[in-house]
C-alpha atoms as a printed R data frame, in Angstrom:
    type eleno elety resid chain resno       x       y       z
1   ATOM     1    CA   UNK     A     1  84.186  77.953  88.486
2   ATOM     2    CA   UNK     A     2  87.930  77.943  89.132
3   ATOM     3    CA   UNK     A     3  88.611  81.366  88.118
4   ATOM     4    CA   UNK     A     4  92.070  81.517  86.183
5   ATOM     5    CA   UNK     A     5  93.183  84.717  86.731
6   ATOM     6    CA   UNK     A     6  97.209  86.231  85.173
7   ATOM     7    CA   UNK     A     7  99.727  87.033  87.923
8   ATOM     8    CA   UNK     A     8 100.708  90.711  89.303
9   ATOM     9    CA   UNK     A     9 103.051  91.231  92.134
10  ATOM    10    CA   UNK     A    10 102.621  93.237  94.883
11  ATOM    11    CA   UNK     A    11 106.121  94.035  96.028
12  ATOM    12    CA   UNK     A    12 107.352  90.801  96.350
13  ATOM    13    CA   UNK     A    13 104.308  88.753  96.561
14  ATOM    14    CA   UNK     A    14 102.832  87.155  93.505
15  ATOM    15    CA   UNK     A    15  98.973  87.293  93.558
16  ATOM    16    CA   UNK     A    16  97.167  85.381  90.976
17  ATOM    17    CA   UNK     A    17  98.312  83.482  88.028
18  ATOM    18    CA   UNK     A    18  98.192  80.063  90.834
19  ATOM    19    CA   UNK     A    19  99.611  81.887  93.507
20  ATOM    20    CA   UNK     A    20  98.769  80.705  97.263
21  ATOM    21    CA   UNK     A    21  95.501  83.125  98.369
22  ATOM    22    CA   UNK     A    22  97.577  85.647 100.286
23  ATOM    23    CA   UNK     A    23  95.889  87.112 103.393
24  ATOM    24    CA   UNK     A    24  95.920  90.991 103.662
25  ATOM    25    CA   UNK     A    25  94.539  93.571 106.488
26  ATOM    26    CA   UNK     A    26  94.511  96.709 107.453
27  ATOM    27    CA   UNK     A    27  96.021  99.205 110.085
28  ATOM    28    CA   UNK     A    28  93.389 100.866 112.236
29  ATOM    29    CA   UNK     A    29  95.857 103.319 113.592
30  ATOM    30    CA   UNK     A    30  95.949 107.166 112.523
31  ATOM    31    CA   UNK     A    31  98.984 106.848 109.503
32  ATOM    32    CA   UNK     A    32 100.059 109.770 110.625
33  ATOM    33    CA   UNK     A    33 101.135 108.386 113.871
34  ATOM    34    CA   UNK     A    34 104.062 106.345 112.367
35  ATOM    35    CA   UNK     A    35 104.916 104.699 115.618
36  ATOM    36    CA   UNK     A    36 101.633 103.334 116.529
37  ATOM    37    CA   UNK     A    37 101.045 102.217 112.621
38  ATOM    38    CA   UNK     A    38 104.454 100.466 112.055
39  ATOM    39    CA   UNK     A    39 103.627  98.700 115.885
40  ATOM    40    CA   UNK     A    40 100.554  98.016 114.830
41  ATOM    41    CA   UNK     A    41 101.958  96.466 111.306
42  ATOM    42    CA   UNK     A    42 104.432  94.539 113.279
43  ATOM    43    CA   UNK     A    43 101.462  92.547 115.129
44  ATOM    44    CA   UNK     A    44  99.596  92.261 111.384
45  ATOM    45    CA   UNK     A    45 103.040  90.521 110.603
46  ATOM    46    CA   UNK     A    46 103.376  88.280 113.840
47  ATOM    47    CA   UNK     A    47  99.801  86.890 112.967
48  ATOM    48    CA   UNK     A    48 100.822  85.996 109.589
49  ATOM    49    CA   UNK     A    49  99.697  89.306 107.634
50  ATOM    50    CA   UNK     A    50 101.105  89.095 104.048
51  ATOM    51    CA   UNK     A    51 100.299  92.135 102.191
52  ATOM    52    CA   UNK     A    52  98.869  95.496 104.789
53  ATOM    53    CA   UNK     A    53  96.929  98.939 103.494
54  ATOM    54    CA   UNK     A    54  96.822 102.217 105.224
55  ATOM    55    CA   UNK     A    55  94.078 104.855 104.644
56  ATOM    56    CA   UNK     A    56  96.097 108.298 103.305
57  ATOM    57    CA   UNK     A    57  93.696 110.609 103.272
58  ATOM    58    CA   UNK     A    58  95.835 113.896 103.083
59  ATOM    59    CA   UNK     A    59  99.058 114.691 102.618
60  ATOM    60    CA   UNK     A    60 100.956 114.599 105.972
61  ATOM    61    CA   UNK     A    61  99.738 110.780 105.800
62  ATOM    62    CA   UNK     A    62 101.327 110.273 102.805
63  ATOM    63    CA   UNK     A    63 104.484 111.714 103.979
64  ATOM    64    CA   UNK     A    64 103.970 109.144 106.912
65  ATOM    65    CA   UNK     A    65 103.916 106.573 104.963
66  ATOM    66    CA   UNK     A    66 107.385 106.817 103.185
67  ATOM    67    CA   UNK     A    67 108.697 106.358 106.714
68  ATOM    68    CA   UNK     A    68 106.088 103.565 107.799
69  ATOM    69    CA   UNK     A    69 107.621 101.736 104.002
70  ATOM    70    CA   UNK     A    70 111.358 102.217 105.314
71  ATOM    71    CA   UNK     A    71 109.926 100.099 108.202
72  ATOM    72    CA   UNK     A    72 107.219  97.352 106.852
73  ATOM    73    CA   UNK     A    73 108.790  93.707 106.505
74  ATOM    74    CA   UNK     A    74 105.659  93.008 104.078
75  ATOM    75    CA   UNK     A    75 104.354  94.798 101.038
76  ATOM    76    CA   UNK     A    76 102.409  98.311 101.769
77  ATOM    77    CA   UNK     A    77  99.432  99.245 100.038
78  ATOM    78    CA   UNK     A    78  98.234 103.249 100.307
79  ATOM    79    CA   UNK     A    79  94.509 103.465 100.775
80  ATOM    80    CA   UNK     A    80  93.273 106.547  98.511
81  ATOM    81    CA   UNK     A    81  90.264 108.319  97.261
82  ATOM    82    CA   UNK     A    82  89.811 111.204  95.064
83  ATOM    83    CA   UNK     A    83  92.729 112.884  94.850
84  ATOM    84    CA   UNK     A    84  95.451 112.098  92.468
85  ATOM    85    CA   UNK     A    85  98.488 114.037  94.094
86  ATOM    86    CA   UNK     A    86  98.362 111.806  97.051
87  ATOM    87    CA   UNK     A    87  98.349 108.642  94.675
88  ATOM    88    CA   UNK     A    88 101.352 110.181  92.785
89  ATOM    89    CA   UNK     A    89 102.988 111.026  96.397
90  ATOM    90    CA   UNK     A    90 102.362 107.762  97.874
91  ATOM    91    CA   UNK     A    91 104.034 106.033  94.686
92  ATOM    92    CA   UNK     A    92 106.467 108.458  94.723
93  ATOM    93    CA   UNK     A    93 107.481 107.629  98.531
94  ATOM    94    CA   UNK     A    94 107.737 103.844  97.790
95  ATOM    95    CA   UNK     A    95 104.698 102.390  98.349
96  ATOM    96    CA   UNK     A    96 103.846  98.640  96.520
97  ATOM    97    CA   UNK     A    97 100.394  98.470  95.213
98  ATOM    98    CA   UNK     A    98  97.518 101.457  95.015
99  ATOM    99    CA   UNK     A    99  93.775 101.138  95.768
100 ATOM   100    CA   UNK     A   100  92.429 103.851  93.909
101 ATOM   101    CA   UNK     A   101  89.386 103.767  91.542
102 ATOM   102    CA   UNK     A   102  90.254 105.971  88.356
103 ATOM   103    CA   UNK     A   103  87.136 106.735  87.730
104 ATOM   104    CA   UNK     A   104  86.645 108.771  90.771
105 ATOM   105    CA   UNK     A   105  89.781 111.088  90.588
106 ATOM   106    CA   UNK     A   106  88.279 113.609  88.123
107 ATOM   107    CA   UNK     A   107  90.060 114.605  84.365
108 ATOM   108    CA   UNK     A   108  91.578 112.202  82.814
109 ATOM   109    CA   UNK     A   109  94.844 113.555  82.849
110 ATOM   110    CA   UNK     A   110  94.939 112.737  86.207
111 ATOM   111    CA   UNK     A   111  94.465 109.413  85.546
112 ATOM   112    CA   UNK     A   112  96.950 109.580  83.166
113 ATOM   113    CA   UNK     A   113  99.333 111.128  85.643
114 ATOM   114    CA   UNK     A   114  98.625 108.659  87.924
115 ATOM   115    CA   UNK     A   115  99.002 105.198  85.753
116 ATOM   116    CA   UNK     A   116 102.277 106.506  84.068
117 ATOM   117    CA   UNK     A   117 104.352 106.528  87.611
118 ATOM   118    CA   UNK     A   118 102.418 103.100  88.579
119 ATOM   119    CA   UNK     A   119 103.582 102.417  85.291
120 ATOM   120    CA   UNK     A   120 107.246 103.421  86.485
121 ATOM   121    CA   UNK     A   121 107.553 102.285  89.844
122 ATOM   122    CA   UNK     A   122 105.817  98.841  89.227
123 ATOM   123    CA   UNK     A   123 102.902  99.894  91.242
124 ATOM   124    CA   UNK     A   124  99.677  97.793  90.493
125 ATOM   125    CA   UNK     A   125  96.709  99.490  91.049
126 ATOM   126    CA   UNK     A   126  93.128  97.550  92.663
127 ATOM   127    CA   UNK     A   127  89.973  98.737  91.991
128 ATOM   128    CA   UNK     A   128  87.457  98.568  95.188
129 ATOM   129    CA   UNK     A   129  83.970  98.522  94.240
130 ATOM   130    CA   UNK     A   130  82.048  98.835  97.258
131 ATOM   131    CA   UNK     A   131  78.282  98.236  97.463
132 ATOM   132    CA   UNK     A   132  77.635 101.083 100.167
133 ATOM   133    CA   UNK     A   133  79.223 103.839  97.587
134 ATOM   134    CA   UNK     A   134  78.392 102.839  94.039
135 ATOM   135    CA   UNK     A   135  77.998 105.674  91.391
136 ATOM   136    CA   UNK     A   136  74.823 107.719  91.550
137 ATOM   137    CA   UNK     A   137  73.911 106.947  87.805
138 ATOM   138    CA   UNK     A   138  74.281 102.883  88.194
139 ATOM   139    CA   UNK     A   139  71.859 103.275  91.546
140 ATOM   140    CA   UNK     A   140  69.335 105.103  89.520
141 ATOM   141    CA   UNK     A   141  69.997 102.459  86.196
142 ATOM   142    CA   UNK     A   142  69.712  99.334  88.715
143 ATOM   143    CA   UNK     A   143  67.141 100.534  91.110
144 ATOM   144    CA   UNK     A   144  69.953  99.613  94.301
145 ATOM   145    CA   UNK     A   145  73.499  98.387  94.563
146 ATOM   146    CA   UNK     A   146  72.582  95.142  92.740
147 ATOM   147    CA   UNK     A   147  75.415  92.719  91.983
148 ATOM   148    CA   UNK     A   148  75.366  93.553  88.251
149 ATOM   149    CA   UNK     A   149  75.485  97.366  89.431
150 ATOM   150    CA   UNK     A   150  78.351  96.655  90.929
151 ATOM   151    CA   UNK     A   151  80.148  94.617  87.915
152 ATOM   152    CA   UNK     A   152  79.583  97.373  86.109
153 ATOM   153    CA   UNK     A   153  81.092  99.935  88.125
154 ATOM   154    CA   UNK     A   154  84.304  97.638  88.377
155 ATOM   155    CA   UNK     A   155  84.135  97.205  84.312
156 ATOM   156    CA   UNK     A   156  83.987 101.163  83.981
157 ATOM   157    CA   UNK     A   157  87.186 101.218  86.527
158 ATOM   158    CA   UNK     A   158  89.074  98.855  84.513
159 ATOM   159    CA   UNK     A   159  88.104 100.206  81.070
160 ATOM   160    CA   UNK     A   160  89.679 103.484  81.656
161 ATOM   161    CA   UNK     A   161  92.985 101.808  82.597
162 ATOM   162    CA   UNK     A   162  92.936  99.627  79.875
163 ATOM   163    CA   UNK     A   163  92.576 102.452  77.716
164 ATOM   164    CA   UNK     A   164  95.871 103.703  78.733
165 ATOM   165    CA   UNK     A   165  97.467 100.173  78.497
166 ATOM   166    CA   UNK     A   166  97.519  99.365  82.108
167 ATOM   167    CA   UNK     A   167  97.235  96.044  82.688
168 ATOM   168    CA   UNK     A   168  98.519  95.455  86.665
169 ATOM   169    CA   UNK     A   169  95.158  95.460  87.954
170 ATOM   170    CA   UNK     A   170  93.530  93.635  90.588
171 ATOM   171    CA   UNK     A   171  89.725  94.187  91.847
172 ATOM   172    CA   UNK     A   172  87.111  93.760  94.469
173 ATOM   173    CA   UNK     A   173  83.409  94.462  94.453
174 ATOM   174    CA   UNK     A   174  82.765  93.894  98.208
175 ATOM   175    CA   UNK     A   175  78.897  94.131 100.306
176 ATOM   176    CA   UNK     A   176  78.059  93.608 103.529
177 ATOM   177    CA   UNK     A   177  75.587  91.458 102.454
178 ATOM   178    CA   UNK     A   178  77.328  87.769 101.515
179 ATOM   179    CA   UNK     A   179  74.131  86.819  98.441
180 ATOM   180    CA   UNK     A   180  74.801  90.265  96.689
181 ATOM   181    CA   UNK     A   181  78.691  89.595  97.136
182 ATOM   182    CA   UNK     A   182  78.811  85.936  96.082
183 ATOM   183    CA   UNK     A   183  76.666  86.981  93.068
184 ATOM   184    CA   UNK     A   184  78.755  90.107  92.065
185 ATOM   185    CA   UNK     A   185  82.314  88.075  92.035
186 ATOM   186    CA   UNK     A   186  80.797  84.912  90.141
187 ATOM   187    CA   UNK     A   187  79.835  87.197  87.075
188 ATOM   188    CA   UNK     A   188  83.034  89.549  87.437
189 ATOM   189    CA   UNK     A   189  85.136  85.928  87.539
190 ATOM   190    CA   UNK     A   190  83.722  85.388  83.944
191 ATOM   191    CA   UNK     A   191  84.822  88.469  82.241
192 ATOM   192    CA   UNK     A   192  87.997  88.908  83.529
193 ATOM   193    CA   UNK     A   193  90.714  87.464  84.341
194 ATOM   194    CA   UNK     A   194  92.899  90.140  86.481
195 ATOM   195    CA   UNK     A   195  93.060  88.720  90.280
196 ATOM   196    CA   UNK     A   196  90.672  89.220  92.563
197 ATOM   197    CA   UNK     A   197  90.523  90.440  96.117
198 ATOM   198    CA   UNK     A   198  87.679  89.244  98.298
199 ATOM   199    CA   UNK     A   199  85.702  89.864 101.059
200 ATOM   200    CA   UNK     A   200  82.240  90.357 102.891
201 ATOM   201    CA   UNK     A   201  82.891  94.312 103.852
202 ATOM   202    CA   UNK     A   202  81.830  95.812 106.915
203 ATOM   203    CA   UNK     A   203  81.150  91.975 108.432
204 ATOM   204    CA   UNK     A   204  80.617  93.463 111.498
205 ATOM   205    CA   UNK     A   205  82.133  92.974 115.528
206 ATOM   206    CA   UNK     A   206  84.585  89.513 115.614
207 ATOM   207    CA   UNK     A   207  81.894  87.230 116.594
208 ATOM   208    CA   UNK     A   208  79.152  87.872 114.041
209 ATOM   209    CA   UNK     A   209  81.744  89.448 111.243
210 ATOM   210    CA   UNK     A   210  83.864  85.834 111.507
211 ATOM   211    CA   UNK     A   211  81.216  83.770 110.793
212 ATOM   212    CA   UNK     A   212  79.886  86.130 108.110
213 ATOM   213    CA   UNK     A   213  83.050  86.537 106.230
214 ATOM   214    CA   UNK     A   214  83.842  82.689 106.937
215 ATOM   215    CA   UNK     A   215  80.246  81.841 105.207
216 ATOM   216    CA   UNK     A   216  80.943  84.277 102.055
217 ATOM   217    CA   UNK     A   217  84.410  83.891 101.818
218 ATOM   218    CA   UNK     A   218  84.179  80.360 102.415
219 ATOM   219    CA   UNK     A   219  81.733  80.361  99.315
220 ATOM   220    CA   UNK     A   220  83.773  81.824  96.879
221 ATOM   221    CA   UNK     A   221  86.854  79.946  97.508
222 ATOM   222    CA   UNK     A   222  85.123  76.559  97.210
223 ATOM   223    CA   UNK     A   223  83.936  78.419  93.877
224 ATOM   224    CA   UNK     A   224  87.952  78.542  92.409
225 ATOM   225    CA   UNK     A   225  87.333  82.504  93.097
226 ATOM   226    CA   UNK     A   226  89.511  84.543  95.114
227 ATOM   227    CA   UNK     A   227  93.780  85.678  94.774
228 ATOM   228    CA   UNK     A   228  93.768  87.317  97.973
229 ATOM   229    CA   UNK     A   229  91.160  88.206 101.079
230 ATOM   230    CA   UNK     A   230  90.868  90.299 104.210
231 ATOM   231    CA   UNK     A   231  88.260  89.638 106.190
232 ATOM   232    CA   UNK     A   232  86.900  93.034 107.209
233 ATOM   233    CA   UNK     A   233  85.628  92.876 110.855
234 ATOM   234    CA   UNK     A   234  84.948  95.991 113.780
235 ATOM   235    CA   UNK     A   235  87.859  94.910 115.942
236 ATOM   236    CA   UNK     A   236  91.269  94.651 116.199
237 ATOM   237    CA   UNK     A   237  92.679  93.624 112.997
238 ATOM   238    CA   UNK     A   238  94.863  90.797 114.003
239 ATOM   239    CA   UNK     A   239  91.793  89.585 114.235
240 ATOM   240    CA   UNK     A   240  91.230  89.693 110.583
241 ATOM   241    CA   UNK     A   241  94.346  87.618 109.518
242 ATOM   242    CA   UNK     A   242  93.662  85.087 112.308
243 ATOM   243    CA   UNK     A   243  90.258  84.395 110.872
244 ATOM   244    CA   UNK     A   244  91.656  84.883 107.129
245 ATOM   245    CA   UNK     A   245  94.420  81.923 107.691
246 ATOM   246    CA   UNK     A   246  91.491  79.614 109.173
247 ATOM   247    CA   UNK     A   247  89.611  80.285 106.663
248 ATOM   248    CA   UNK     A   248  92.077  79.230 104.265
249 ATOM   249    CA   UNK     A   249  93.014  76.548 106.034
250 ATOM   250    CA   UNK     A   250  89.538  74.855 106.616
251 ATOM   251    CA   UNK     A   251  89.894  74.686 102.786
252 ATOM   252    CA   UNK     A   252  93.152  72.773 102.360
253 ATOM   253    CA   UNK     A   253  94.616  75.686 100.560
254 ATOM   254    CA   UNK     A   254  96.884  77.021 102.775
255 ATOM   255    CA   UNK     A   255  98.852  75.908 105.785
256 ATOM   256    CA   UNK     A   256  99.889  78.082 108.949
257 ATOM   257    CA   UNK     A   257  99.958  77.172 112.613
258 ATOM   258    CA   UNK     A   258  97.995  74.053 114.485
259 ATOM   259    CA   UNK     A   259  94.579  73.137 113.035
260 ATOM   260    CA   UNK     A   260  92.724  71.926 116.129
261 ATOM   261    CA   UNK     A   261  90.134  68.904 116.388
262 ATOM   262    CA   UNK     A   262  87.965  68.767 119.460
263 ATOM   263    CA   UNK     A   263  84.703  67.175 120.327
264 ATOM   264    CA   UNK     A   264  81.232  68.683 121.046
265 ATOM   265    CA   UNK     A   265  81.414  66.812 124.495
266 ATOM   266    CA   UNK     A   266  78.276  64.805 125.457
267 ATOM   267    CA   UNK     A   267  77.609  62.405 128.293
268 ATOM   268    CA   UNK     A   268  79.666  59.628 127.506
269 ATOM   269    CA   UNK     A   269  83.006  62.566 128.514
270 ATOM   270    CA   UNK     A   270  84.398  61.780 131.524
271 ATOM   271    CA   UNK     A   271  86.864  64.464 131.751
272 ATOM   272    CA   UNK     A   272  86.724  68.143 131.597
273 ATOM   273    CA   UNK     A   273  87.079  68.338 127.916
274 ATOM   274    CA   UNK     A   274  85.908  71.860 127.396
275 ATOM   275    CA   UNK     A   275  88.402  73.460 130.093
276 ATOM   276    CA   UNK     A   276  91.191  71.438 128.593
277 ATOM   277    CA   UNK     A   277  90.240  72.344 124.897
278 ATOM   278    CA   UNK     A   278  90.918  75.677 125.408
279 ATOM   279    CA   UNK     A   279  93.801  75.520 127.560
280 ATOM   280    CA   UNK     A   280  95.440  73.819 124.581
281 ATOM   281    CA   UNK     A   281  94.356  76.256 122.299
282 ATOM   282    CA   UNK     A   282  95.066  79.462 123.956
283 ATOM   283    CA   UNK     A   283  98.953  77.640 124.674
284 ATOM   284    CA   UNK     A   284  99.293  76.731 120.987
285 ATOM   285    CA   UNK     A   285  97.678  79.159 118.698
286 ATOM   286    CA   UNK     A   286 100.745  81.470 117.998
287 ATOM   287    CA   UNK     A   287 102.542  78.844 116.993
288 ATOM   288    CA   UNK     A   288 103.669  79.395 112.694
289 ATOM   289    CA   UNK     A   289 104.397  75.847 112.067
290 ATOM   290    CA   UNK     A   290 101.292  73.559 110.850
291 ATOM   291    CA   UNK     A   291 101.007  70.661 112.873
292 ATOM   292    CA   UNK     A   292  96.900  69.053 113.726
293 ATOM   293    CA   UNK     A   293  96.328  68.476 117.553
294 ATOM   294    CA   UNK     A   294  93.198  66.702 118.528
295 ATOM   295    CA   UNK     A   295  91.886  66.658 122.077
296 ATOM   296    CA   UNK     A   296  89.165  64.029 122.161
297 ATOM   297    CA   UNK     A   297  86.724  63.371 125.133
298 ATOM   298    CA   UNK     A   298  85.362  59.546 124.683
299 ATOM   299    CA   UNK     A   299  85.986  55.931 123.445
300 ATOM   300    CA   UNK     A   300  83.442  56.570 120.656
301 ATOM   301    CA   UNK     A   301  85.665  59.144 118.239
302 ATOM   302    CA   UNK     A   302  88.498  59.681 120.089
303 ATOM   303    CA   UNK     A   303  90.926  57.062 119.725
304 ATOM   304    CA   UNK     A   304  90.666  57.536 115.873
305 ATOM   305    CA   UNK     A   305  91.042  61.104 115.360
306 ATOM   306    CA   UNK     A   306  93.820  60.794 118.180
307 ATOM   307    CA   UNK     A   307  95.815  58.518 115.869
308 ATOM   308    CA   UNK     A   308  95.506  60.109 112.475
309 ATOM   309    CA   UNK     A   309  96.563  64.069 114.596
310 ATOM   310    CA   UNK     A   310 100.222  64.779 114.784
311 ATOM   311    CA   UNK     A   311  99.382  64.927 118.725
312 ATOM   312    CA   UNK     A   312  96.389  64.018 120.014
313 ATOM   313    CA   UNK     A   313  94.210  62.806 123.190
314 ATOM   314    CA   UNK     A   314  91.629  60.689 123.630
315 ATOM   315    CA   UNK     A   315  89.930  61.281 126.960
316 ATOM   316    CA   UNK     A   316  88.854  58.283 129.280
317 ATOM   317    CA   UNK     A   317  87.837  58.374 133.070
318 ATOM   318    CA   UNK     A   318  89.583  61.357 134.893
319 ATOM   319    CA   UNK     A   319  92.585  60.665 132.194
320 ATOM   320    CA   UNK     A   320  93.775  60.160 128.707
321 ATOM   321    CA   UNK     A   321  95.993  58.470 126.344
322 ATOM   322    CA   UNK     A   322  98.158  60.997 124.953
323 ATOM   323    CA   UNK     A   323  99.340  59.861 120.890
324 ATOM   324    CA   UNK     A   324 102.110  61.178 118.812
325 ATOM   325    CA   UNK     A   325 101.814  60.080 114.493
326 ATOM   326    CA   UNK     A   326  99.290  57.192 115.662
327 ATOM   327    CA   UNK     A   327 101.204  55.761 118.285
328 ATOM   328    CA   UNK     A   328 100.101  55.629 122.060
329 ATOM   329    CA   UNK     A   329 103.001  57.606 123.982
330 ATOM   330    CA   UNK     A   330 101.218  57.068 127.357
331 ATOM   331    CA   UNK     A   331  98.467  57.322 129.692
332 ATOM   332    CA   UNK     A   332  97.767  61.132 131.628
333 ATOM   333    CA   UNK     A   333  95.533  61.808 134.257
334 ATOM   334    CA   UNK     A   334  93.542  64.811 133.871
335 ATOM   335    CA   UNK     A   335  95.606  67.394 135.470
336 ATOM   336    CA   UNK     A   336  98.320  66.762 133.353
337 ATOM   337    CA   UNK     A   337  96.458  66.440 130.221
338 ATOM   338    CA   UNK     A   338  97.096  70.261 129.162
339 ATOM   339    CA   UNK     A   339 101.271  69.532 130.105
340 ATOM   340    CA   UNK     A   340 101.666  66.715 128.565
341 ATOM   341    CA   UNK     A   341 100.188  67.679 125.178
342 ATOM   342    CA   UNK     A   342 102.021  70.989 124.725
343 ATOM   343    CA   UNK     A   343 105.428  69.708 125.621
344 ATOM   344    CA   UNK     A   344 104.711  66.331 123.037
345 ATOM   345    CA   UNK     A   345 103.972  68.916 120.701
346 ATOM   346    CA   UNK     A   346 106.797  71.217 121.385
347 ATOM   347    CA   UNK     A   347 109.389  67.704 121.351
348 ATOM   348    CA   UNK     A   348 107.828  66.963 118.065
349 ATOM   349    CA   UNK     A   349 108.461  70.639 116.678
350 ATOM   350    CA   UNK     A   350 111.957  70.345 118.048
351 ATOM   351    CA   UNK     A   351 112.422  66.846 115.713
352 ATOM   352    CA   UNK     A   352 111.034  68.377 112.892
353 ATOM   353    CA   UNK     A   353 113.400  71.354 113.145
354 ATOM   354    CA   UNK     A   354 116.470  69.426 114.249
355 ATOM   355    CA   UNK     A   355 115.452  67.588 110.981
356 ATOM   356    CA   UNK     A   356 115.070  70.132 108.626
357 ATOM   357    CA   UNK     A   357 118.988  71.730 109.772
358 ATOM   358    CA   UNK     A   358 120.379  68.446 108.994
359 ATOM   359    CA   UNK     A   359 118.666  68.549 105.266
360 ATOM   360    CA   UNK     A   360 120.173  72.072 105.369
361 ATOM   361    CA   UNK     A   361 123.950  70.396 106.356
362 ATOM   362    CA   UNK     A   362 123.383  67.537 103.687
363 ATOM   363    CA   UNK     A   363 122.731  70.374 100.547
């Protein structure tokens, strides 16, 4: 479909309009605990978190979160329901975008109230249509929380701010089930074109949430849909930007740390591919700079996808030839496999760095 969507910014991150697909989570601390929510926030950050949210659901958490602003390297998002005076707080305090739905805050001159200091402050506002809490009228027009249900609860949320000519708007319309969620952003993507914010919400634990949210996610992106994602998962939500950056990156579209090629094994491996794998993995995923690294366990596939990796290994009997941009560097027995790898990688990180200074020197 390749939904075109206009740009907004959120703080200092464009969304939309072309923009890279930005990957967002949320804290899981109590906001009113600043310390443990800007620690927490500085993990999000470390793991490549671009935009965060915090729930606010009274008013000492709003307070909390002017101070938790003063401290967040990335663009902060306030969480609200229901009540306007925390929205108009919130804004008030510094915040950088607003997840409110309008149509749940009451009069309209609370809305009103609301838009005009968004309005001010530069504050776009998203509307989160979520298929667990839809309006009581749509259920009983629809039958359920169908996907049209749930377009048209996001088309009543977006009405009522158009109304008052507010046009920084982003939206979601998020289920737990990935059909009803595909289906819901395919026919928003066709009658509008503010950004939109994906996910598969309440995915579940990491194991089974990752691959749903990789699956739906995964879907929609391949569609041309999708300005921004979290993937919502019960866990720790590092997590959730680790899994939204792979995501991502499976699909070409953005580029963040080592994308890693390994083989299933089978009987032709005569080394312990599988212990050596992860080894690898566990030693290089923190690392920001995009690089591939292939650890391959047979003559059959490995040689090949050892020479088109950055670094890579192709496994032979009890050793392996170790390659760096298609070239053999040498031959490694097994118990140096895991070594020589990371420190090839970190020497061609090192180049690549020592590189990019000298650019720096040139300009």
């Amino acid at each position: 479909m390749n939904h075109q969507s206009r740009q907004i910014h959120i703080g200092s991150v464009a969304v939309g309009g072309g923009a890279p697909v930005t990957v967002q989570s949320m804290t899981s601390t109590d906001t009113r605990d600043i310390g443990a929510t800007c620690a927490q926030i500085d993990r999000l950050v470390a793991a490549g978190c671009e935009i965060v949210r915090c729930a606010v659901p009274d008013a000492d958490a709003a307070s909390a979160l002017a101070s938790i602003r003063t401290h967040c390297p990335i663009p902060l998002i306030a969480d609200i329901h229901f009540d306007h005076r925390l929205a108009l707080q919130v804004i008030a305090g510094g915040v950088d975008g607003l997840r409110i739905n309008p149509g749940n805050i009451g009069d309209r001159w609370k809305v009103t109230e609301v838009v005009a200091a968004c309005r001010d402050r530069g504050v776009p506002i998203r509307i989160g249509v979520n298929g667990g809490s839809l309006e009581k009228e749509l259920l009983e027009k629809h039958g359920h929380a169908t996907p049209e249900a749930m377009v048209e609860s996001a088309l009543g949320h977006v009405h009522i701010l158009e109304e008052l000519g507010f046009d920084q708007i982003k939206v979601s319309l998020k289920a737990s089930d990935i059909r009803r969620t595909v289906a819901a952003y395919r026919l928003l993507a066709r009658q509008v074109d503010y950004p939109l914010h994906i996910g598969v919400t309440e995915a579940g634990t990491t194991w089974g949430g990752t691959i749903k949210s990789a699956v739906g996610l995964g879907i929609l992106l391949h569609d041309g849909i999708g300005d921004t994602l979290r993937v919502s998962l019960t866990g720790d939500p590092v997590e959730e930007v680790k899994v939204g950056w792979e995501i991502l990156k499976s699909l070409g579209l953005r580029e963040r740390g080592p994308v890693f090629v390994s083989c299933p094994t089978c009987g032709r491996c005569r080394v312990d591919l599988i212990a050596v794998a992860e080894e690898v993995e566990r030693r290089l995923r923190d690392l920001p700079e995009p690089l591939t690294v292939a650890v391959m366990g047979c003559a059959v596939n490995g040689p090949g996808e050892a020479r088109e990796a950055d670094i890579g290994l192709a496994g032979g009997e009890g050793q392996g030839l170790l390659f760096r941009s298609g070239e053999v560097v040498r031959k490694v027995p097994q118990a140096e496999m895991v070594e020589a790898l990371v420190e090839e990688v970190q020497s061609l990180l090192a180049e690549r760095c020592a590189g990019c200074h000298s650019q720096d020197e040139d300009h």
